[in-house]
C-alpha angles and dihedrals in degrees: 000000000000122000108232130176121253109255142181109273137204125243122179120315098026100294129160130203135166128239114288101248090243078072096043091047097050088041079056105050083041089060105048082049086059096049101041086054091046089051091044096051090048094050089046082046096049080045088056101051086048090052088054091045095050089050108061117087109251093261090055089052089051094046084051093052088051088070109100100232082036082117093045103055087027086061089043088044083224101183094178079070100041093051095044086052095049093051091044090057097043086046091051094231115136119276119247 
């Protein structure tokens, strides 16, 4: 379902009125929900990148910061990266 901003609708003859506050308050409430669950999602994200990190034995970690956008992700915590790098080089597959 997307998520649209309350407006001001028309009704007949050209009339134009503005959200009964029951429907601004629910679009609100709806709208904090989104973006706790937006901020939540990014800090288990951010937690994730930090448990595969963790996990990796200290040569592996220096192999990693020899990539040349290892900063980069490293700074983004992007774990996608992270994931797909570390499959590439157990795979022995060339890192990116």
């Amino acid at each position: 379902m997307e998520q649209t901003e309350p407006t001001a609708t028309t009704v007949a003859e050209g009339m134009v009125t503005q959200p009964s506050s029951i429907i601004m308050k629910r679009y609100e409430a709806k709208y904090k929900k989104f973006f706790d669950r937006q901020d939540k999602t990014e800090e288990n994200m951010t937690k994730l990148y930090s448990l595969i990190w963790g996990q990796c034995t200290e040569a592996l970690q220096v192999t990693l910061e020899g990539i040349d956008d290892f900063q980069a992700k490293d700074d983004a915590f992007d774990e996608k990266w992270l994931l797909e790098t570390l499959s590439d080089y157990l795979w022995n597959r060339t890192c990116r």
